[in-house]
DRENFI-16919 format. One record per residue (C-alpha): residue number from 1; x, y, z. Coordinates in steps of 0.1 Angstrom, whole numbers, plus 5000, padded with zeros to 4 digits. Example, Ala and Ser with C-alpha at 12.3 -4.5 7.8 and 13.67 -1.06 7.14 Angstrom:
% DRENFI-16919
+-----+------+-------+------+
: seq : east : north :   up :
+-----+------+-------+------+
:   1 : 5123 :  4955 : 5078 :
:   2 : 5137 :  4989 : 5071 :
+-----+------+-------+------+
***
This chain:
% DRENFI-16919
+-----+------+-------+------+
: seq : east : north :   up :
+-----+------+-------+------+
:   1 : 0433 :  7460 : 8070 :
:   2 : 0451 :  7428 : 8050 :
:   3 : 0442 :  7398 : 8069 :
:   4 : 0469 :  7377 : 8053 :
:   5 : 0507 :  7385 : 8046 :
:   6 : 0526 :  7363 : 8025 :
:   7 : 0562 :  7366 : 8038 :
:   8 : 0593 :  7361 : 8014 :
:   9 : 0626 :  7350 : 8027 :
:  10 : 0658 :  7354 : 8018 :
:  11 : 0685 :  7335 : 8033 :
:  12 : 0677 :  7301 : 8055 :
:  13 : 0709 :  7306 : 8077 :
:  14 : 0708 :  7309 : 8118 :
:  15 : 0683 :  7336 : 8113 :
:  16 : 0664 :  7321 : 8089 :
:  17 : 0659 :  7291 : 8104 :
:  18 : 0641 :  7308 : 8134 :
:  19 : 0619 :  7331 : 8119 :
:  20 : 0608 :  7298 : 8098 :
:  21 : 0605 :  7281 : 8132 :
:  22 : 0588 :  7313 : 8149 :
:  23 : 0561 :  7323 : 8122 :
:  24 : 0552 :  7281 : 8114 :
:  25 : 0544 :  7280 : 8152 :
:  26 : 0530 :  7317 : 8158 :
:  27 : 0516 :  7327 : 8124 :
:  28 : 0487 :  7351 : 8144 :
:  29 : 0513 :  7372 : 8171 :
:  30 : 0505 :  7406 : 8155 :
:  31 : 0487 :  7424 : 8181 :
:  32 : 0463 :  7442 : 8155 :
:  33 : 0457 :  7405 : 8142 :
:  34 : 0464 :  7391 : 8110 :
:  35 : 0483 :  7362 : 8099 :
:  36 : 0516 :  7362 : 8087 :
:  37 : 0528 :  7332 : 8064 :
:  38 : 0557 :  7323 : 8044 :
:  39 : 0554 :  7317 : 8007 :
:  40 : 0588 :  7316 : 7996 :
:  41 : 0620 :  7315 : 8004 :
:  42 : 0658 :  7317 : 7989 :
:  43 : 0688 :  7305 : 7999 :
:  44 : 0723 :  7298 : 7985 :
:  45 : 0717 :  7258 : 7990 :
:  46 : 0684 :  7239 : 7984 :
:  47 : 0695 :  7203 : 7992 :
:  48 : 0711 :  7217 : 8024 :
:  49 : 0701 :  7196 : 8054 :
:  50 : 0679 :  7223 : 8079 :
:  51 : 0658 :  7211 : 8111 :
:  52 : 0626 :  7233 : 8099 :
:  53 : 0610 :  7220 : 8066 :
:  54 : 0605 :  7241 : 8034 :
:  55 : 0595 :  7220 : 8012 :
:  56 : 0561 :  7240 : 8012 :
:  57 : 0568 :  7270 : 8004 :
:  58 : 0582 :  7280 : 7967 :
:  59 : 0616 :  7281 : 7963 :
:  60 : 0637 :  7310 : 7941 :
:  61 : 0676 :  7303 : 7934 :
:  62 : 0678 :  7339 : 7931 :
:  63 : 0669 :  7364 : 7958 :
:  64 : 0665 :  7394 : 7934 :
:  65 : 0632 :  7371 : 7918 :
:  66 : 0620 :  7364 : 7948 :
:  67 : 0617 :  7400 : 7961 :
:  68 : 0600 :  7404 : 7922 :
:  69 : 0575 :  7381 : 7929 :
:  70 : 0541 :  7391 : 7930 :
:  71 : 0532 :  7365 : 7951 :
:  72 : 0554 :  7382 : 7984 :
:  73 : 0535 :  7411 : 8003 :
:  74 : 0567 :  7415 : 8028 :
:  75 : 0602 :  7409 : 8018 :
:  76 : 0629 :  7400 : 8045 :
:  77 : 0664 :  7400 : 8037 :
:  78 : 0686 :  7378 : 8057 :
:  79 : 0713 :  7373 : 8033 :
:  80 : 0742 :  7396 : 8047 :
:  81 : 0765 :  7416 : 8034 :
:  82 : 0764 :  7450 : 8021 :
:  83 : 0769 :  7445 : 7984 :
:  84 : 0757 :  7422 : 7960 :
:  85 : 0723 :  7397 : 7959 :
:  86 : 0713 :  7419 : 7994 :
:  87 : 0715 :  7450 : 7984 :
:  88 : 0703 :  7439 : 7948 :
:  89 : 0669 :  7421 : 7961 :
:  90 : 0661 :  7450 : 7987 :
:  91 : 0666 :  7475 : 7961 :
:  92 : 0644 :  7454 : 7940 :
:  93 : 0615 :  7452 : 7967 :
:  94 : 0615 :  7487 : 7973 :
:  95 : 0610 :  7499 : 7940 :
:  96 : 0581 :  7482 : 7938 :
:  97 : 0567 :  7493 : 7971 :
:  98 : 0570 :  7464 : 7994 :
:  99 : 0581 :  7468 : 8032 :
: 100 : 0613 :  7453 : 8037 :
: 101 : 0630 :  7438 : 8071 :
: 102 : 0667 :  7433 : 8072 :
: 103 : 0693 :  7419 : 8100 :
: 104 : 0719 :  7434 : 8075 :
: 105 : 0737 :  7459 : 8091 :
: 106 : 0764 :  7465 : 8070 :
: 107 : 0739 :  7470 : 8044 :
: 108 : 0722 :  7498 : 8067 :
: 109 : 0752 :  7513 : 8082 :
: 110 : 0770 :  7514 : 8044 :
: 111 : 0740 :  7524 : 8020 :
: 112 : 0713 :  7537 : 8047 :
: 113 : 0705 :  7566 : 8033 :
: 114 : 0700 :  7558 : 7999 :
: 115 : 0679 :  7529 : 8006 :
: 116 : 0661 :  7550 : 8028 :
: 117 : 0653 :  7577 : 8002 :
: 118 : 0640 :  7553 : 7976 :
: 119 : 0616 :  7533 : 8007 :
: 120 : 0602 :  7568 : 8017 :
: 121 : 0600 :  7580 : 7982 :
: 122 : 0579 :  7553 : 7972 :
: 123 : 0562 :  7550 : 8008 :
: 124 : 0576 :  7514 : 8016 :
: 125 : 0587 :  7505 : 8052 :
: 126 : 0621 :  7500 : 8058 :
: 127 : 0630 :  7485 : 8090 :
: 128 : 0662 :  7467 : 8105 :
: 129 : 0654 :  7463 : 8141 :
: 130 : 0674 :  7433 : 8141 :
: 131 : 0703 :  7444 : 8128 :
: 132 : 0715 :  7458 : 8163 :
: 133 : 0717 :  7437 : 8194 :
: 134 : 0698 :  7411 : 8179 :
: 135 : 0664 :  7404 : 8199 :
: 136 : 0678 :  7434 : 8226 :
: 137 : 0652 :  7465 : 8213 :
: 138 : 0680 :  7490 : 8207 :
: 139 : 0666 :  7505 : 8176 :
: 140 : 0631 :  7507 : 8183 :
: 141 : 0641 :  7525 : 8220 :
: 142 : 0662 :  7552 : 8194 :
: 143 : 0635 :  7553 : 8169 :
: 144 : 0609 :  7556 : 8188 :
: 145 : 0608 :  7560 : 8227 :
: 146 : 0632 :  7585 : 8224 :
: 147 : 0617 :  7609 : 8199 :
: 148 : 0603 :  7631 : 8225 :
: 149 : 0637 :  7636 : 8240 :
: 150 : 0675 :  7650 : 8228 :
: 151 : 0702 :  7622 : 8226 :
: 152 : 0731 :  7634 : 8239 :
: 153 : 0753 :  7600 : 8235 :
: 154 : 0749 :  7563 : 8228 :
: 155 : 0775 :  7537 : 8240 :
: 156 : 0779 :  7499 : 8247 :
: 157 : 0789 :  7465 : 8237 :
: 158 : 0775 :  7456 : 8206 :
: 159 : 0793 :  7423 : 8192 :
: 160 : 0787 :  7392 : 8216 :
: 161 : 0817 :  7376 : 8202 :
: 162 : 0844 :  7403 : 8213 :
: 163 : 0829 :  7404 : 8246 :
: 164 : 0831 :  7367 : 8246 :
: 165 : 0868 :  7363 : 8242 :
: 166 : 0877 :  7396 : 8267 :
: 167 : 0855 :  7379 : 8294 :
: 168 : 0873 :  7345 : 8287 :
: 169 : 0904 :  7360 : 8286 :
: 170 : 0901 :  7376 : 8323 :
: 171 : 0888 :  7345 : 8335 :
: 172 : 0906 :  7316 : 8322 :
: 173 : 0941 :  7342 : 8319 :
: 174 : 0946 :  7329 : 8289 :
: 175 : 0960 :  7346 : 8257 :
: 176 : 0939 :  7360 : 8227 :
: 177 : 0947 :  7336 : 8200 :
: 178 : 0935 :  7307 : 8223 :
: 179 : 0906 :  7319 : 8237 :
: 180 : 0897 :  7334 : 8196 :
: 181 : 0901 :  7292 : 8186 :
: 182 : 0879 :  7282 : 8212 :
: 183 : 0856 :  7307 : 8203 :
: 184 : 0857 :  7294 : 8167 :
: 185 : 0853 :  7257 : 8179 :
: 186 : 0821 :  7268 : 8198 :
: 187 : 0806 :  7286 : 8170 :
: 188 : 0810 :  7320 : 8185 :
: 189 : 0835 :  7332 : 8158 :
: 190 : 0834 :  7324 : 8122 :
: 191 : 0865 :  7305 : 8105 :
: 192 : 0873 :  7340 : 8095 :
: 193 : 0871 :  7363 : 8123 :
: 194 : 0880 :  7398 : 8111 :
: 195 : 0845 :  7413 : 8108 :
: 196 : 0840 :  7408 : 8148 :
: 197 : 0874 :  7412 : 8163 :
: 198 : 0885 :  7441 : 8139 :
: 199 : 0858 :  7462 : 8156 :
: 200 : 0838 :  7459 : 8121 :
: 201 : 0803 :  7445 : 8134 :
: 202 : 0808 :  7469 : 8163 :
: 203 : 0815 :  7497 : 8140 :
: 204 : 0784 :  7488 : 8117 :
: 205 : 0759 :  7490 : 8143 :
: 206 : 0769 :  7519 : 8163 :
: 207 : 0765 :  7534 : 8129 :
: 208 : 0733 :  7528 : 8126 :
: 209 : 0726 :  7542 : 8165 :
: 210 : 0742 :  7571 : 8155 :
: 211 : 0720 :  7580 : 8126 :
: 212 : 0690 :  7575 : 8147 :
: 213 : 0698 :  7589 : 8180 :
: 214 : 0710 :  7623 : 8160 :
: 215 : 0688 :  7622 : 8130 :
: 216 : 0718 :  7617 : 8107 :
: 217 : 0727 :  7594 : 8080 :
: 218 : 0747 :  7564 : 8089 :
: 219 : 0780 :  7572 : 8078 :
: 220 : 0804 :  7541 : 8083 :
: 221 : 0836 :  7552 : 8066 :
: 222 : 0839 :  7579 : 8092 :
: 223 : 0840 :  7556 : 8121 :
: 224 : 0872 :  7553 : 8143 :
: 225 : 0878 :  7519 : 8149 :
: 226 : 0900 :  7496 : 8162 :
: 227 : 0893 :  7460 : 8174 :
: 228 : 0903 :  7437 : 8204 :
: 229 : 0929 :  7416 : 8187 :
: 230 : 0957 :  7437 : 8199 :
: 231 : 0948 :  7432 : 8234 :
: 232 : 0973 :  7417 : 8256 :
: 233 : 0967 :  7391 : 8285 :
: 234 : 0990 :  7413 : 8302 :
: 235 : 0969 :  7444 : 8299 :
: 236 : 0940 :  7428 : 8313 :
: 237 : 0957 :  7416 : 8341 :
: 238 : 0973 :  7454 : 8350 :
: 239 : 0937 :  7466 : 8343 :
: 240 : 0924 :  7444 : 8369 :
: 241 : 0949 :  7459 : 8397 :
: 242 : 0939 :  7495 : 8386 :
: 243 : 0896 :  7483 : 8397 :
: 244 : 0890 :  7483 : 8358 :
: 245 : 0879 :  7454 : 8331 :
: 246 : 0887 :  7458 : 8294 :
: 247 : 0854 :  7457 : 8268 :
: 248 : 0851 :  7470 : 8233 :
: 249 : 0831 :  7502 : 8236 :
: 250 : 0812 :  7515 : 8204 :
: 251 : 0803 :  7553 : 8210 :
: 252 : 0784 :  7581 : 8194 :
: 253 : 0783 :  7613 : 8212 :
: 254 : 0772 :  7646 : 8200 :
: 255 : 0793 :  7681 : 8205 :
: 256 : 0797 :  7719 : 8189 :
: 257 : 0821 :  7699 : 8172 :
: 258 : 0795 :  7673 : 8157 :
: 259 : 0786 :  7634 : 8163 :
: 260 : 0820 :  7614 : 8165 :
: 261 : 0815 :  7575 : 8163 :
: 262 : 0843 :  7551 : 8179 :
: 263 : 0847 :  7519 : 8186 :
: 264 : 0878 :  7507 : 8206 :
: 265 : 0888 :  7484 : 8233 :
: 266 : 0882 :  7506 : 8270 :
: 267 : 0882 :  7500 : 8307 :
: 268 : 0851 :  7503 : 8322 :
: 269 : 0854 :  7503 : 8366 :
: 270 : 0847 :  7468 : 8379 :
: 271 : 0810 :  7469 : 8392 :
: 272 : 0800 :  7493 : 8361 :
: 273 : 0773 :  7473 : 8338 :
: 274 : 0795 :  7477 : 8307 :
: 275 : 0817 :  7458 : 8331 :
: 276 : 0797 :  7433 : 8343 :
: 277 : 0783 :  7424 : 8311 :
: 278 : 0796 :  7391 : 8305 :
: 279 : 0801 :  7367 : 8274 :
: 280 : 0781 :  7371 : 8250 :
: 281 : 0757 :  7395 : 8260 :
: 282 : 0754 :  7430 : 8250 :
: 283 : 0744 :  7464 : 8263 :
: 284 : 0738 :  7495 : 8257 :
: 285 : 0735 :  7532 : 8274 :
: 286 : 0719 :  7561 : 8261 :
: 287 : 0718 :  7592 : 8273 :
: 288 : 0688 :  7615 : 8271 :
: 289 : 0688 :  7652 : 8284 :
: 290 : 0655 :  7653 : 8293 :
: 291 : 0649 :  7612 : 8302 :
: 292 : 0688 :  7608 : 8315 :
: 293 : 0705 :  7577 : 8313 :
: 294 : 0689 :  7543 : 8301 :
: 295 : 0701 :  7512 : 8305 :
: 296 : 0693 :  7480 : 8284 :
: 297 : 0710 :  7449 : 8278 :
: 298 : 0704 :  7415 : 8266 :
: 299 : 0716 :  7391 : 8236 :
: 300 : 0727 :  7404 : 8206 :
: 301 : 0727 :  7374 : 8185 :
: 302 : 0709 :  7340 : 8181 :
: 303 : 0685 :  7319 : 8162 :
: 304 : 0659 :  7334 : 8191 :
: 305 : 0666 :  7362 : 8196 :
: 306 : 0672 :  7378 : 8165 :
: 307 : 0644 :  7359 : 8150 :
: 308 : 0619 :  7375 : 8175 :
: 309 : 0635 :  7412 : 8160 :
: 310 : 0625 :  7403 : 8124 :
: 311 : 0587 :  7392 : 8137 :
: 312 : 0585 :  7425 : 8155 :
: 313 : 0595 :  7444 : 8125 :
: 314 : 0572 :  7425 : 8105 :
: 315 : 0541 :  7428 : 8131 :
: 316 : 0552 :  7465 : 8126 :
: 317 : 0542 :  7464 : 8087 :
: 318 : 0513 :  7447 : 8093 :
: 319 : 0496 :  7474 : 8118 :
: 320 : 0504 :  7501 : 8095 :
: 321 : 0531 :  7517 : 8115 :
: 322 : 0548 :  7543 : 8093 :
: 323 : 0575 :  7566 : 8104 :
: 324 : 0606 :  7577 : 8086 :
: 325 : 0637 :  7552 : 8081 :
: 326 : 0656 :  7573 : 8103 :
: 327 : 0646 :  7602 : 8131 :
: 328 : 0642 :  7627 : 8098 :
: 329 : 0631 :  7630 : 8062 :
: 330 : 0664 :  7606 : 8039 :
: 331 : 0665 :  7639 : 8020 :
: 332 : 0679 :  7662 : 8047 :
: 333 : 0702 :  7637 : 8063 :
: 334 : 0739 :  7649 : 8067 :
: 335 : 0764 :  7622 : 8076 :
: 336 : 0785 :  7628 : 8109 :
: 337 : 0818 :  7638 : 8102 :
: 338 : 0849 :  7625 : 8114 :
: 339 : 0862 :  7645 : 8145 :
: 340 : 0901 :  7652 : 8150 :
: 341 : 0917 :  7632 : 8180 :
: 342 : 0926 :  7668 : 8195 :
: 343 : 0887 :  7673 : 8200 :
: 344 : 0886 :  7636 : 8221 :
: 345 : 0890 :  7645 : 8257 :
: 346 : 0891 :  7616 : 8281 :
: 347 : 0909 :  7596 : 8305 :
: 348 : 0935 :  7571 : 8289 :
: 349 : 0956 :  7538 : 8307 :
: 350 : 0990 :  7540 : 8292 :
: 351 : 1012 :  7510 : 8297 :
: 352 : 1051 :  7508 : 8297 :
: 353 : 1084 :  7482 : 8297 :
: 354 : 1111 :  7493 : 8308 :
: 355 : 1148 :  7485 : 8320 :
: 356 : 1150 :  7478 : 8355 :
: 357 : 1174 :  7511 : 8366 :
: 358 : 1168 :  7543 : 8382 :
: 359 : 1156 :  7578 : 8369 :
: 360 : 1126 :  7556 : 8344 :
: 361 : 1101 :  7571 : 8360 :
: 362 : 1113 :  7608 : 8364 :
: 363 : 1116 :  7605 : 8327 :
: 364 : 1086 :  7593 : 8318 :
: 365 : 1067 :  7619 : 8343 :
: 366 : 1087 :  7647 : 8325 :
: 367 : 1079 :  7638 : 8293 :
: 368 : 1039 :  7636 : 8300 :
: 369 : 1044 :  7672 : 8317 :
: 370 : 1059 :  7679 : 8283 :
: 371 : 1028 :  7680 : 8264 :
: 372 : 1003 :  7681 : 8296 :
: 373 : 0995 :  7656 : 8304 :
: 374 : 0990 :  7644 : 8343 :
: 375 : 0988 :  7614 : 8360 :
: 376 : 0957 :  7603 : 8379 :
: 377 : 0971 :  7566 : 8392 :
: 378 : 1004 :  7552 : 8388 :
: 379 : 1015 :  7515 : 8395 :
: 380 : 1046 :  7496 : 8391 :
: 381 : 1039 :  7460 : 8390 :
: 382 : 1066 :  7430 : 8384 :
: 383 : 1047 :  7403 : 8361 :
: 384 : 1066 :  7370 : 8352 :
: 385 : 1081 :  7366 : 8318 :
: 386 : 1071 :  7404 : 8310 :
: 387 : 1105 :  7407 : 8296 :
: 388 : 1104 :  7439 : 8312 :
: 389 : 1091 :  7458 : 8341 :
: 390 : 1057 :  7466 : 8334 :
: 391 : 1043 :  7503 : 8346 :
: 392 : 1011 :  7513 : 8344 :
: 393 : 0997 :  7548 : 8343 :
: 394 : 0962 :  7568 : 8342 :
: 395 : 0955 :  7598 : 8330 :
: 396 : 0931 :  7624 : 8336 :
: 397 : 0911 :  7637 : 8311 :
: 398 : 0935 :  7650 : 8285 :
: 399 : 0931 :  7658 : 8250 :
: 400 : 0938 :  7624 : 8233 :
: 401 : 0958 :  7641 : 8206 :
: 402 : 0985 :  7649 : 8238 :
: 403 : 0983 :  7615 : 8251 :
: 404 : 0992 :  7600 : 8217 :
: 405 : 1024 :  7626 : 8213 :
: 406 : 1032 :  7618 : 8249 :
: 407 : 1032 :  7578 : 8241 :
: 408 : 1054 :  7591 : 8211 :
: 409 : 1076 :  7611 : 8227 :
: 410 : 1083 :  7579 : 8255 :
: 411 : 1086 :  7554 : 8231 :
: 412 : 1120 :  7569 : 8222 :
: 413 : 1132 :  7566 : 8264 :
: 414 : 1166 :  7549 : 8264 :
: 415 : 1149 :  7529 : 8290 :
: 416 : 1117 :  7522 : 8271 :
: 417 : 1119 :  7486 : 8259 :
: 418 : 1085 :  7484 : 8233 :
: 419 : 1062 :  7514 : 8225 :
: 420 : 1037 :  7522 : 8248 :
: 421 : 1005 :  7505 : 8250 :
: 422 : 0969 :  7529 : 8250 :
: 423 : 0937 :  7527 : 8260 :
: 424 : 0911 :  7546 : 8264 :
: 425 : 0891 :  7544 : 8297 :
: 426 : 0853 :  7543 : 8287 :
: 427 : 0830 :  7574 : 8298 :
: 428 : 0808 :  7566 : 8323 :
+-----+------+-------+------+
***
């Protein structure tokens, strides 16, 4: 077995900077033994000021050279994104047979199967453990604890930042766009947001659960998703009343009908774990048929954290562990297929304002009975400076195509002052 790795790393960012840290302190935490040391290292800035030193390790402007080098046993890419110098260098790498370990996840969930064809096609580990939930083992417990059993589902909070403003926002009752700028201020959001609180990073990841849990290729353009931006203060205050708290829940479950993958705001019941998971932390269920449910949570980002994900992967490589990329051979993966809303059953919050005068809510129960749908709870709630009267309604578990004619159907009310405001209500 090698008794020295020379490590090659790409992109000195929050990640970066850790594994540096991590690896100059621990260069010997493989298990099997070993050591595992950098020798160079690439980054869009060398006079950047960083608290770890590189001046000893050799530097490359360009990524793409670095994976080349001979002089690099295992390449990690750190750089992000799921075009360009990333998916150039790890390309690059695996053509010439070196492992790879990536936190990219948009480069997993976008081009995971191809990459994963050319790493198994020239025998190269390809592993991404960080790229979900950060330090949080979410794709180790898919890839490998769970081989011996059927996933039926995956679902959880996957993006620390999202669950960061919702908590916020229930706590401090305060509005989206002011918690979002404190977030920024703090470092939890970047200057552009979009990525986290579109659903995106949620979306990514889940992705990649999906493709392992159900030994299918990630398939991100088929995702449904829809991110937290749209959530109202008032919504999570009506929520509250109803016994629920509002999270963005990324989903993959498995039917006759195939795998469908969502991500979407949801109220999970107050006292549920998705509901008590708290700022940035995330979590994750998954459900086995023979093993049941599991439960894991933990950070999912983080100098740390994340850090520790990329050592394990690399501790991987150097015991010789070899599986494929994903739970089957790249060449006979089939991407998940987008499922109609008519095939999403579940329960659904729907939210009204109307005009204060009688015969609103005999309307608004005839036209649910319209396209069958029927009411589970039901509350009518004055809130100041609503510019309405607010009323809130769940639903049993209805086709989600009816709910959405239904919210269609009431938005055109005389009485109905805005259209109606939907969410799901998480499945646990």
């Amino acid at each position: 077995m090698k008794n020295t790795w020379r490590i090659g790393v790409a992109g000195l960012g929050t990640v970066g900077g850790g594994l540096v840290k991590f690896l100059t302190e621990r260069p010997h935490f493989a298990p099997a033994g070993g050591t595992a040391v950098i020798t160079a290292v690439s980054a869009r800035d060398r006079s950047r000021q960083r608290d770890f030193d590189i001046s000893g390790y050799e530097w490359f402007d360009d990524p793409v050279a670095l994976a080349s080098s001979p002089d690099v046993d295992i390449f990690v890419e750190l750089i992000g994104g799921s075009e360009g110098p990333a998916k150039a260098a790890v390309e690059t790498a695996l053509r010439l047979g070196k492992p790879v370990v990536t936190a990219n996840k948009a480069l997993i969930a976008v081009h995971g199967r191809e990459l994963a064809e050319l790493a198994e096609s020239v025998g190269a580990p390809l592993l991404f453990e960080a790229a979900v939930m950060g330090g949080t083992p979410a794709v180790k417990m898919l890839r490998e604890a769970m081989v011996g059993d059927e996933v039926d589902a995956v679902a959880g909070i996957l993006n620390g930042t999202c669950n960061y403003i919702l908590t916020e926002m229930e706590q401090g009752s305060r509005p989206f766009a002011q918690v979002l700028a404190e977030a920024q201020r703090l470092g939890y959001a970047e200057a552009d947001p979009t990525t986290d609180v579109g659903g995106f990073d949620a979306a990514h990841k889940i992705s990649i659960l999906a493709a392992l849990a159900f030994g299918c290729a990630p398939h991100y353009a088929a995702a449904e998703v829809e991110g937290v931006d749209q959530v109202e203060l008032l919504d999570i205050k009506l929520a509250g009343d109803l016994g629920y708290r509002i999270r963005l829940v990324a989903s993959a479950t498995r039917s006759a009908d195939g795998v469908s993958v969502r991500v979407h705001p949801a109220l999970a019941p107050i006292g549920h774990p998705l509901a008590e998971t708290r700022g940035a932390l995330n979590a994750l269920f998954i459900e086995g048929r023979r093993i049941g449910r599991i439960f894991i949570q933990g950070p999912g980002a983080g100098s740390g954290p994340t850090a520790a994900a990329v050592a394990a992967d690399i501790s991987d490589v150097m015991t010789g562990a070899r599986r494929p990329v994903f739970q089957a051979p790249a060449q006979s993966l089939q991407p998940f297929a987008k499922i109609d809303a008519a095939h999403n059953v579940g329960k659904a919050y729907l939210r009204l304002l109307v005009r204060d005068q009688p015969g609103v809510i005999a309307a608004v129960s005839e036209t649910l009975a319209e396209v069958g749908v029927s009411i589970d709870s039901f509350l009518q709630k004055p809130v100041e400076d609503a510019g309405g009267v607010p009323i809130v309604l769940t639903t049993h578990a209805t086709p989600e195509a009816a709910v959405l004619e239904a919210a269609r159907r009431i938005a055109a009310l005389p009485a109905v002052l805005a259209p109606p405001k939907m969410l799901r209500i998480a499945r646990v």
